[in-house]
C-alpha positions in Angstrom: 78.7 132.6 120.8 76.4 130.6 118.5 73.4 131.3 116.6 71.3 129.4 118.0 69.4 130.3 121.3 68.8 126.7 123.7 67.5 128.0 126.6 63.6 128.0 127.5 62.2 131.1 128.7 62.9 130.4 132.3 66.2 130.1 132.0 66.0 134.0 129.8 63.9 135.2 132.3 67.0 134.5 134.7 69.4 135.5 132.4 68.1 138.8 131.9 68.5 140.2 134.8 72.0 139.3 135.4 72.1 141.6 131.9 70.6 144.1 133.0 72.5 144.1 136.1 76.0 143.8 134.1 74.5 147.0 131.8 73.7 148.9 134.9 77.3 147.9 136.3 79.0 148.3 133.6 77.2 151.8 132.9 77.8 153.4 136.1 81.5 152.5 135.7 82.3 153.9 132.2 79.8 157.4 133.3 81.5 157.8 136.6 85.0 157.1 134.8 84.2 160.2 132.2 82.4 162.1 133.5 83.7 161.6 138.0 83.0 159.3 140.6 79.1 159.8 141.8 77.9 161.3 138.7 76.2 157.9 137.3 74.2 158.0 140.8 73.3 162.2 140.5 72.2 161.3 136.6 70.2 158.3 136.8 68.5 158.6 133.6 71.9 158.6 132.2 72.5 155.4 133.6 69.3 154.1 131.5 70.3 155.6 128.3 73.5 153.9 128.5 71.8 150.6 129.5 69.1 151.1 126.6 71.8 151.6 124.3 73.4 148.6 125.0 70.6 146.6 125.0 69.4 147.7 121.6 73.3 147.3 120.1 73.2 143.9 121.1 69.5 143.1 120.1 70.8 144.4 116.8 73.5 142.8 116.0 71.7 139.1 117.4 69.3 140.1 114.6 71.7 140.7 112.3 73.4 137.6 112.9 70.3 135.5 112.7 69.0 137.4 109.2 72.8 136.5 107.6 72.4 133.0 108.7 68.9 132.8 107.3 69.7 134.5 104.0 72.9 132.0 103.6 70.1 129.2 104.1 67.7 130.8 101.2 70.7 131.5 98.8 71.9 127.9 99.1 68.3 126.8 98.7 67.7 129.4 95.8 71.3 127.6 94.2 69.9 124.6 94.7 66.8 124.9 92.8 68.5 127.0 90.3 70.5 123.4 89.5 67.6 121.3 89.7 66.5 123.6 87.2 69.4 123.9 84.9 69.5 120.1 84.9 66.1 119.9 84.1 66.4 122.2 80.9 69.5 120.4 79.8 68.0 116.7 79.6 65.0 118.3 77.2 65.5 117.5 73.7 64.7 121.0 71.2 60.9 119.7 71.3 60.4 119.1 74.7 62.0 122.7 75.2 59.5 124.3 72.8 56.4 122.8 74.6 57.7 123.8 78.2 58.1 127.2 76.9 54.9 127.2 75.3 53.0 126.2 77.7 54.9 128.7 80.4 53.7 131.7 77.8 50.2 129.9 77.9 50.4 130.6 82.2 51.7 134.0 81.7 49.0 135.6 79.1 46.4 133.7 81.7 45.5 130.2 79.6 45.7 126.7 81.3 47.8 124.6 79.2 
């Protein structure tokens, strides 16, 4: 499964309920197989407990996923600028170095340099 979602809404609209009906099928088999055949049907709301669960674990975890790609995204960006940085700073000669830090105490005590 990859992280990124191509279908339009019409095609998760669709989707959906073929979840919902593999949560529901898949619920009433695991309750019935614990707890006896026709219990899933006597506890209903049983049956949607299970279903929410498994809705929210996998809402989760697509979240999850998403947020770890997205943080890999800003550390590479952060490492990035980091560089740019770093090569900045080394091609200053001493002077240039003293101004740009000058003028960066300048912007922190609130004067424009």
């Amino acid at each position: 499964m990859t992280a990124e979602i191509t279908a339009n809404f019409d095609e998760l609209f669709r989707q959906a309920k073929g979840t919902a009906a593999s949560y529901m099928e898949t619920a009433v088999d695991n309750i019935d197989k614990l707890f006896g055949v026709g219990y899933a049907k006597r506890n209903p709301e049983l049956v949607a407990a299970f279903m929410q669960v498994a809705g929210n674990d996998f809402f989760c975890t697509a979240l999850a996923q998403r947020m770890r790609a997205g943080l890999k995204d800003v550390a590479r960006a952060a490492t990035s600028i980091g560089s740019g940085i770093g090569d900045a700073i080394k091609s200053l000669d001493q002077g240039d170095l003293m101004h740009a830090f000058r003028c960066l105490i300048d912007v922190l005590d609130g004067g424009i340099h």
